[in-house]
C-alpha positions in Angstrom: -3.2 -28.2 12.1 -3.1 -24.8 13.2 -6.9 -23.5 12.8 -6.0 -19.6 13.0 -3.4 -19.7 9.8 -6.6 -21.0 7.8 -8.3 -18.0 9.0 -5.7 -14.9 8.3 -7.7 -12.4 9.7 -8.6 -14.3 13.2 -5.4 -14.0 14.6 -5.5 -9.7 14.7 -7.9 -8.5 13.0 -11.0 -9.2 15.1 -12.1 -9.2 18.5 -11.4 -12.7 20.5 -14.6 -13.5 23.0 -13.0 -15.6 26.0 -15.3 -16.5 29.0 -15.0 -14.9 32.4 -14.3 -16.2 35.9 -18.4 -15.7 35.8 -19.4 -17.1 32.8 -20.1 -14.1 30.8 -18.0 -13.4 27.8 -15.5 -10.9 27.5 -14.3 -9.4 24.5 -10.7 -8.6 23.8 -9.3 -6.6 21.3 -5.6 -7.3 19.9 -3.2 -4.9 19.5 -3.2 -5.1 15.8 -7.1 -4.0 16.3 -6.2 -1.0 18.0 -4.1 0.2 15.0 -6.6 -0.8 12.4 -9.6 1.7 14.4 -6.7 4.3 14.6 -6.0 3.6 10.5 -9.5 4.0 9.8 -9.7 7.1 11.7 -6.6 8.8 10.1 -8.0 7.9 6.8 -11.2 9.6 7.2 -9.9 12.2 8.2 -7.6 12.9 5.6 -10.6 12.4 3.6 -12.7 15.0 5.1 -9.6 17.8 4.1 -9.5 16.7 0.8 -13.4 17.9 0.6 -12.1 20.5 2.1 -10.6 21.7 -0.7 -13.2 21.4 -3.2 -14.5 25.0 -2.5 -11.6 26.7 -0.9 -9.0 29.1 -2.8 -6.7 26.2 -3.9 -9.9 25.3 -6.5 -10.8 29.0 -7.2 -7.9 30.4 -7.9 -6.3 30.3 -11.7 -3.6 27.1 -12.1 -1.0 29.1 -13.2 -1.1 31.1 -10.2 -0.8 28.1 -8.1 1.4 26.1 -10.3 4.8 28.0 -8.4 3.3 27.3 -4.5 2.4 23.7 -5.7 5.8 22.8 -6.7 7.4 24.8 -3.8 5.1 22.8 -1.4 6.2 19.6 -3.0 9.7 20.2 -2.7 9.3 20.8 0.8 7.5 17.2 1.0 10.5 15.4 -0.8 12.9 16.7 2.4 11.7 14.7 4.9 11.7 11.4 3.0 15.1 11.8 1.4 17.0 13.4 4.2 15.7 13.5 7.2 13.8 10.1 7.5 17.2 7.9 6.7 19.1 9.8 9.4 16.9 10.0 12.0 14.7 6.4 11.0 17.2 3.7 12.8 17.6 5.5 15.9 13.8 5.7 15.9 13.7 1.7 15.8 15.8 1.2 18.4 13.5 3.5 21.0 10.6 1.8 22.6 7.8 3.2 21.2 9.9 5.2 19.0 7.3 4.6 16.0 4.4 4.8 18.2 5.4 8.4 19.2 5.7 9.0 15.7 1.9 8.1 15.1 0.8 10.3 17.9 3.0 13.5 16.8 1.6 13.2 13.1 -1.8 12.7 14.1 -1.6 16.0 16.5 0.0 18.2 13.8 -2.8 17.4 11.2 -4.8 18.6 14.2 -3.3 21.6 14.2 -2.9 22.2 10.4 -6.5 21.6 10.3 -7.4 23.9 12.9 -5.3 26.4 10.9 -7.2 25.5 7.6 -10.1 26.4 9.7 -8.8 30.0 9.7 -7.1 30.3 6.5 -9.2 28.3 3.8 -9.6 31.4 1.8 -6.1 32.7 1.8 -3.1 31.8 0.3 -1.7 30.4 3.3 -3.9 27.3 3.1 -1.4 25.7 0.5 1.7 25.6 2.9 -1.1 24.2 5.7 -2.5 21.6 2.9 0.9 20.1 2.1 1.8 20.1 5.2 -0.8 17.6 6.0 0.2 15.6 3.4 4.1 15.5 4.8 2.8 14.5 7.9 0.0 11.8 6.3 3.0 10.0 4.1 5.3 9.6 7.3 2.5 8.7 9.3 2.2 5.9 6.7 6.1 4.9 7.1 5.9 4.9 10.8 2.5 2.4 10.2 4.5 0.1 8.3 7.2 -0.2 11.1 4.7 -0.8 13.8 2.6 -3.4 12.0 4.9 -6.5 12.1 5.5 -6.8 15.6 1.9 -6.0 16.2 1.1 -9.7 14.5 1.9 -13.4 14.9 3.2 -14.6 12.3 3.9 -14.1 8.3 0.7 -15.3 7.4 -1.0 -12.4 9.3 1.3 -9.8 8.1 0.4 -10.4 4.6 -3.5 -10.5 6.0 -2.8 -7.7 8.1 -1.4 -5.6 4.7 -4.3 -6.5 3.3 -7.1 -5.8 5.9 -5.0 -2.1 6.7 -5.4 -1.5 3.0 -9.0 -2.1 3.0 -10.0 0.4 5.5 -8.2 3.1 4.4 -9.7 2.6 1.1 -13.5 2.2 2.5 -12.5 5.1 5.3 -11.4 7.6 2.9 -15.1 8.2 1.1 -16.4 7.9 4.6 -14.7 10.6 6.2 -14.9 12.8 2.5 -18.8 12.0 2.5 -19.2 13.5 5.9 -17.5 16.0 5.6 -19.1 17.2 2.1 -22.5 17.0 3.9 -21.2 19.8 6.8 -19.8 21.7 3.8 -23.0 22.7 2.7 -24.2 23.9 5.6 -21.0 25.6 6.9 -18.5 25.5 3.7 -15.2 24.7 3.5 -14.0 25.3 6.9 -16.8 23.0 8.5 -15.4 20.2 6.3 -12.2 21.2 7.7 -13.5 20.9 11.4 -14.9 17.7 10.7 -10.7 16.4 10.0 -9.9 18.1 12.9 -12.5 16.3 15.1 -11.5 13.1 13.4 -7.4 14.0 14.4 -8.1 14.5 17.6 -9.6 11.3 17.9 -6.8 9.6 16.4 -4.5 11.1 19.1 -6.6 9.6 21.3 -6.4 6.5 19.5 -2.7 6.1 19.4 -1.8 6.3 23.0 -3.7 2.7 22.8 -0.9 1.3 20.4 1.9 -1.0 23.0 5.2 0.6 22.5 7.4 -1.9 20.3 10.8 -1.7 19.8 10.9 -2.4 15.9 14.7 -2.9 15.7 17.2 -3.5 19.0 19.8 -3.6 17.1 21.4 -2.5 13.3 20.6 -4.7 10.3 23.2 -7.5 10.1 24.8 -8.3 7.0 22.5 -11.3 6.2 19.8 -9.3 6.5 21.5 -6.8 4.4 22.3 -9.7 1.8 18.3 -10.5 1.7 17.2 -7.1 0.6 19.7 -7.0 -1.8 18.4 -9.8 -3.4 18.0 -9.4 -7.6 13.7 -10.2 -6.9 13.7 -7.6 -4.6 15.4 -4.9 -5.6 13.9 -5.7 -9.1 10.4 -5.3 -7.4 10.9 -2.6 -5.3 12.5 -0.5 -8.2 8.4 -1.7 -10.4 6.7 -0.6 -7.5 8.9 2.9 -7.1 8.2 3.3 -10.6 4.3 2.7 -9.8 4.3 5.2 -6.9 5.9 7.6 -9.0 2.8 7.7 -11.6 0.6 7.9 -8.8 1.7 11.0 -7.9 2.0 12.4 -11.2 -1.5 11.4 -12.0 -2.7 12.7 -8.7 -1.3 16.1 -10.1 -2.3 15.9 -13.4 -6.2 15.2 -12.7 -6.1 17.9 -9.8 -4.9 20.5 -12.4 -6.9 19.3 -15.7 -10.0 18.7 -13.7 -10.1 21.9 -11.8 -13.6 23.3 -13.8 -13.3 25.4 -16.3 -15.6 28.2 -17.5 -17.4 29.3 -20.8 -15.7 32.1 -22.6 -17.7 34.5 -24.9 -20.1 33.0 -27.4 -19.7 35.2 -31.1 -22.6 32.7 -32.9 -24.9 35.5 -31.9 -26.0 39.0 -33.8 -23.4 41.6 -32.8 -21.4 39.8 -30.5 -18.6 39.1 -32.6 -17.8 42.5 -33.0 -17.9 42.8 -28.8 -15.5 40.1 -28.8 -13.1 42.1 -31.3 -13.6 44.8 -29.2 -12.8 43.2 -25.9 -10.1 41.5 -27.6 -8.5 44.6 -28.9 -8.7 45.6 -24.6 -6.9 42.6 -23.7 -10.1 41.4 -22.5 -10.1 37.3 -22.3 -13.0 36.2 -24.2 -12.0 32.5 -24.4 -12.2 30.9 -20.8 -11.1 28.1 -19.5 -12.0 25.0 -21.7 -10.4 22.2 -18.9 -13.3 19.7 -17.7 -16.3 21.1 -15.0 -15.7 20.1 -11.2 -18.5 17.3 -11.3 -15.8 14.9 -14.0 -13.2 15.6 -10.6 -15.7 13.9 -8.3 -16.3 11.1 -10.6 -12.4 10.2 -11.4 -12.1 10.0 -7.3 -15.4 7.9 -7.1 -14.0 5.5 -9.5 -10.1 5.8 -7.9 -11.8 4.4 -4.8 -13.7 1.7 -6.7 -9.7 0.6 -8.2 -8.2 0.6 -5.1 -11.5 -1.4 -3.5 -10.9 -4.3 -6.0 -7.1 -4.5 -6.3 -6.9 -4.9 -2.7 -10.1 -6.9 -2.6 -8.8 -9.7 -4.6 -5.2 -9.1 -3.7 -5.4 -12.1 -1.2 -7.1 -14.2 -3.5 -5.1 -13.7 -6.9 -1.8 -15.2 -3.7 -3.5 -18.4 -3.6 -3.1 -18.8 -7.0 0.0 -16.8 -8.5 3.1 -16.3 -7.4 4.0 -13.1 -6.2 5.9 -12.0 -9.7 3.2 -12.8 -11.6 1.0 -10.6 -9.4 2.9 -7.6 -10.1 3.2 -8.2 -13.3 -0.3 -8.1 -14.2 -0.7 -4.9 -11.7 1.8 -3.5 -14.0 0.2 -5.1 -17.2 -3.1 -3.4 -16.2 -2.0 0.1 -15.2 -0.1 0.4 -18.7 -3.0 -1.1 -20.5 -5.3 2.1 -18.9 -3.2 4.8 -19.5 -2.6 3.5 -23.4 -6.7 3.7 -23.4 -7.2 6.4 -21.9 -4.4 8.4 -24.6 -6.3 7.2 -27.5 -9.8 7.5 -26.8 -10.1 10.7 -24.1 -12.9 12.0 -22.5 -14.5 11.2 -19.4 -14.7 8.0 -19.9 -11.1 7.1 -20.6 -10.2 9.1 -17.5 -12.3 7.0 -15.3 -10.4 3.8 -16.6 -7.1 5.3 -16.5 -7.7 6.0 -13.0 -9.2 2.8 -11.6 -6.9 0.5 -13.4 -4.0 2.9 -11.7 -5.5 2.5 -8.4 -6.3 -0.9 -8.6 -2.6 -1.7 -10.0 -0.6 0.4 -7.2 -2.9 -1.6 -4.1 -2.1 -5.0 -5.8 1.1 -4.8 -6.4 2.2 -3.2 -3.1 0.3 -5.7 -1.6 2.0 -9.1 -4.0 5.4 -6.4 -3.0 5.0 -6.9 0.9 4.5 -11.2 0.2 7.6 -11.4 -1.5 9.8 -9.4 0.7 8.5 -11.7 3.6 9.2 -14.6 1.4 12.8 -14.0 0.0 13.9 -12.2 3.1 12.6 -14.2 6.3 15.5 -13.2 8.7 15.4 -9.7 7.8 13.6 -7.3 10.2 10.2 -6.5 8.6 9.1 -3.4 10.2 12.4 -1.7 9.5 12.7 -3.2 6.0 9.2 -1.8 5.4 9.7 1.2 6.5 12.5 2.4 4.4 10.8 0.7 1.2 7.6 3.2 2.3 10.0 5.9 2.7 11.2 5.4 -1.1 7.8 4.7 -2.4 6.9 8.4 -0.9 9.5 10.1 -2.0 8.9 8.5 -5.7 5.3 9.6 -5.3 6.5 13.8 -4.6 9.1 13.3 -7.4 6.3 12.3 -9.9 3.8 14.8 -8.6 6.4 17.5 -9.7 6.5 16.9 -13.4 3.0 18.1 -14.0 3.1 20.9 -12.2 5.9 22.5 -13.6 5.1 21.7 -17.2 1.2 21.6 -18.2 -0.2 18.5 -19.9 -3.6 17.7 -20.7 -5.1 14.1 -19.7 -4.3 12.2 -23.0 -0.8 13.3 -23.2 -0.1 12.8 -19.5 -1.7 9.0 -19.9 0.7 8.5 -23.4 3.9 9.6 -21.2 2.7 7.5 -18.6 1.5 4.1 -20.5 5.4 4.9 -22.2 7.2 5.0 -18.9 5.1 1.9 -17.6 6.0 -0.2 -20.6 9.7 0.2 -19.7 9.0 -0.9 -16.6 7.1 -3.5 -17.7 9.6 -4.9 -20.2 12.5 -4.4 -17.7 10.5 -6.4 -15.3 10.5 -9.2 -17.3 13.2 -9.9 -18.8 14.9 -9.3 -15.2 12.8 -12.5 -13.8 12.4 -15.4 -16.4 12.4 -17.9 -14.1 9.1 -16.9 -12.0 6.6 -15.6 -14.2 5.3 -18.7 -15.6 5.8 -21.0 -12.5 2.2 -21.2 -11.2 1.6 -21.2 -7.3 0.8 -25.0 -6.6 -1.9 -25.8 -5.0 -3.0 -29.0 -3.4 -6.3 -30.6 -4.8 -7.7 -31.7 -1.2 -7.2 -28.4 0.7 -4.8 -24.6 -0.1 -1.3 -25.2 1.2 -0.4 -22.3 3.3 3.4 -22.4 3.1 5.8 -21.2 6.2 7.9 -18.6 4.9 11.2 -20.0 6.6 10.5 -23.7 5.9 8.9 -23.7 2.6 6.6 -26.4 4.1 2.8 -26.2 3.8 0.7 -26.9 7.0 -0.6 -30.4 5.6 3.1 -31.2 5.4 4.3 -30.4 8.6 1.2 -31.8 10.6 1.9 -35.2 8.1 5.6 -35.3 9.7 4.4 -34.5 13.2 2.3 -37.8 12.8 5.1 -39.6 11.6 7.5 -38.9 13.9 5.2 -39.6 17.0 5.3 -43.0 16.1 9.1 -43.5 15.7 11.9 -44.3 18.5 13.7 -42.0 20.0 16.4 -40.5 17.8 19.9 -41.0 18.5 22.5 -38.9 20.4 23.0 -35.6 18.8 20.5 -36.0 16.2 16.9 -35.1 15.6 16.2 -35.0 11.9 14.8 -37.6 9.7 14.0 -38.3 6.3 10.0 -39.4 5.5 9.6 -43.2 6.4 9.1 -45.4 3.2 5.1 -46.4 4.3 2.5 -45.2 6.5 2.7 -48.1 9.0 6.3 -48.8 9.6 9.8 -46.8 8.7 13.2 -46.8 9.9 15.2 -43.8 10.8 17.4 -42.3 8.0 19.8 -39.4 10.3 20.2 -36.5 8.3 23.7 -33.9 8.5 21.7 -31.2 9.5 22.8 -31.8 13.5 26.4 -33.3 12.7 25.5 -36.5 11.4 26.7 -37.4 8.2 24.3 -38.9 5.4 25.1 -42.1 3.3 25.9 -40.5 0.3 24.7 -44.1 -1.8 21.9 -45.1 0.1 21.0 -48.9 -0.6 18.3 -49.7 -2.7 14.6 -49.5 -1.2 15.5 -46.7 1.6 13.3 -43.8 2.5 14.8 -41.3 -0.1 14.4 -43.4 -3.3 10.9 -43.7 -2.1 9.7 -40.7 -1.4 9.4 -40.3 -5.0 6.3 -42.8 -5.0 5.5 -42.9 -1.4 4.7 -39.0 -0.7 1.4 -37.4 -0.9 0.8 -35.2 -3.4 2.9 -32.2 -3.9 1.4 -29.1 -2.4 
């Protein structure tokens, strides 16, 4: 039995110690490994600008000031993703090291950006700079999913490797923003900013380390086309479009309601009543700003991280025991059950919920999304299937961010539209897969089947066949395929029509397919 499909992370994710000509061990670290230090150094560093912005102009100045550059700035991030990125993406996949030259030009324009941040973090000219790290952040993260597929073994890892990717940006993220909030209070906003540059360069230096993969010779075929297409596909992709598309319009939603506010004039006092007629009567704003102080914005992200910690956490083992529907159901279920408590009860604390249970849903169910494209479409190519998916999921992401900036919402009415919108998608989902969602994964009771995507077979199974066919006779002319033997100890070849051969349509009583009925192991 293969040892390193029991152990999904062994395979990439970790360093392998061989032993030298001399003895000594030496370590080696997998291509996969390279990425992951490269992923983790991206994400810190987009960490470190968003603390960046905590004391910079886009925080200081008024929200409807900034509302116009904010939607300008996010039209300007939809372009890429919805035109240029599905001209330009195939040709990129045919180019060795197309992708990988992708990485390294994203990771040295966020370099530059934050050098210019550096310069401009009190001017207006910081918003065009801060979205345009976040273009180049989103198709960094399309030209990741490309590259990570051929950068693995086998099916099993890529789910693992998923997984492990969406870990460390998660745990990188507060890293980098930590750091970075510690130079800002010795150096402000722009030392926060230097820290992302440091971090950038580094993950330049990082990606000339990736090998240069080809991620697609040639264009999709139509079987491959026919996979994607598939009803549990497109069905998921179009949940988790609709997932991405509330992140993004949460994202906005907190960033403008949680921006601080400030007290206005208090009139309980002697005399100040009739000052606030007068400054009134001057067109003198005595009210202030009543949205939530800066400190609830820090505690919403603390507990965003937490979400996304636990949904891809347990992501791997919620697979083991649920099918890949019923994953993203329940991702679904749980984001629509926050934002319904988070309309009715408001507050801090109903903020908090909505957005961990968000975060936790949109990392599980792109995570129970990437097991069921590898399982219902195992000849189509992976890294540029997930690639254009990513490229969707981004440009659903912008599309959502834009509704609450051009129209202003407070929290509970953003989390009523939302827990609406996700209960569509929730209903849609399933009724459009009956047959799936109350099938549970089976699991053997000895040891956890780990199924090959192509075959369907579990590893128990296959080594189980190995054993039996060692001990048969050589197989006949032109054929090579045989059914299970009807006991442990003795069987007689049954030639399937898999190589030619044609099958007895009425087998005889007793033979190897009546009895594997009461012969087999247990199912897996």
């Amino acid at each position: 039995m293969n040892t390193d499909r029991a152990r999904p992370f062994a395979a990439f994710g970790s360093r392998s110690r061989q032993s030298g000509s001399d003895g000594t061990p030496k370590v080696i670290v997998t291509p996969f490994m390279r990425l992951a230090r490269l992923h983790a150094m991206s994400a810190a560093s987009d960490g470190a600008i968003a603390a960046a912005l905590a004391g910079s102009i886009f925080f200081a100045i008024s929200p409807e000031e900034s509302r116009g550059r904010v939607a300008l700035a996010l039209l300007l991030t939809m372009a890429p993703f919805a035109v240029v990125t599905p001209l330009i993406g195939p040709a990129i996949d045919r180019i060795r090291g197309g992708r990988r030259m992708m990485i390294i030009v994203t990771m040295i324009g966020r370099a530059v950006l934050a050098l210019l941040i550096i310069q401009h973090v009190d001017t207006l000219l910081l918003f065009p700079e801060i979205f345009g790290v976040l273009v180049l952040q989103k198709s960094y993260s399309v030209a990741k999913s490309a590259v990570v597929p051929p950068l693995v073994t086998s099916d099993e890892d890529l789910v693992g490797a998923n997984s492990r990717l969406a870990l460390i940006s998660a745990i990188s993220g507060p890293i980098g923003a930590g750091l970075a909030g510690f130079f800002t209070i010795f150096g402000g906003p722009a030392a926060a900013a230097a820290v992302g540059l440091v971090g950038f360069v580094l993950a330049t230096l990082l990606a000339l380390g990736i090998p240069s993969v080809v991620v697609a010779a040639v264009p999709p075929e139509q079987s491959e086309r026919a996979e994607l297409r598939d009803r549990k596909i497109l069905l998921a992709a179009t949940s988790m479009m609709i997932v991405r598309g509330i992140v993004g319009f949460v994202t906005m939603l907190l960033m403008f309601e949680l921006r601080g506010g400030k007290d206005g004039l208090d009139v309980s006092t002697e005399g100040a009543a009739l000052g606030g007629a007068t400054a009134t009567v001057r067109d003198i704003d005595i009210t202030g700003d009543p949205r939530a102080p800066v400190w609830h914005f820090v505690v919403v992200g603390l507990f965003a991280v937490v979400g996304t910690l636990g949904g891809v956490r347990f992501a791997p083992t919620l697979r083991r025991r649920l099918t890949e529907e019923q994953i993203l159901l329940g991702a679904i279920t749980v984001l629509v059950a926050g934002a319904i408590f988070a309309a009715l009860s408001g507050g801090l604390f109903g903020t908090v919920i909505f957005a961990c249970s968000l975060t936790a849903a949109a990392g599980t169910g792109k995570l129970a999304f990437d097991a069921l494209v590898q399982r219902d479409a195992p000849v189509a190519n992976h890294g540029r299937s997930f690639a254009r998916f990513e490229a969707r999921f981004q440009l659903a992401f912008a599309m959502g961010a834009m509704l609450p900036v051009v129209i202003r919402l407070s929290i509970p009415v953003g989390a009523g539209l939302v827990g609406a919108v996700g209960g569509v998608a929730l209903l849609v989902y399933v009724f459009g897969n009956p047959g799936r969602l109350f099938k549970l994964r089976r699991v053997s009771t000895d040891k956890r089947a780990v199924r090959d995507r192509t075959t369907g077979r579990s590893d128990a199974e296959v080594e189980f066949e190995e054993e039996i066919r060692a001990s048969q006779p050589a197989p006949p002319a032109g054929t090579s395929d045989y059914s299970r033997p009807k006991s442990w100890d003795q069987s007689t070849p049954y030639v399937s029509s898999i190589d030619g051969v044609e099958v007895d349509p009425n087998p005889p009583a007793g033979s190897p397919t009546e009895q594997n009925e009461v012969e087999d192991p247990p199912p897996f």
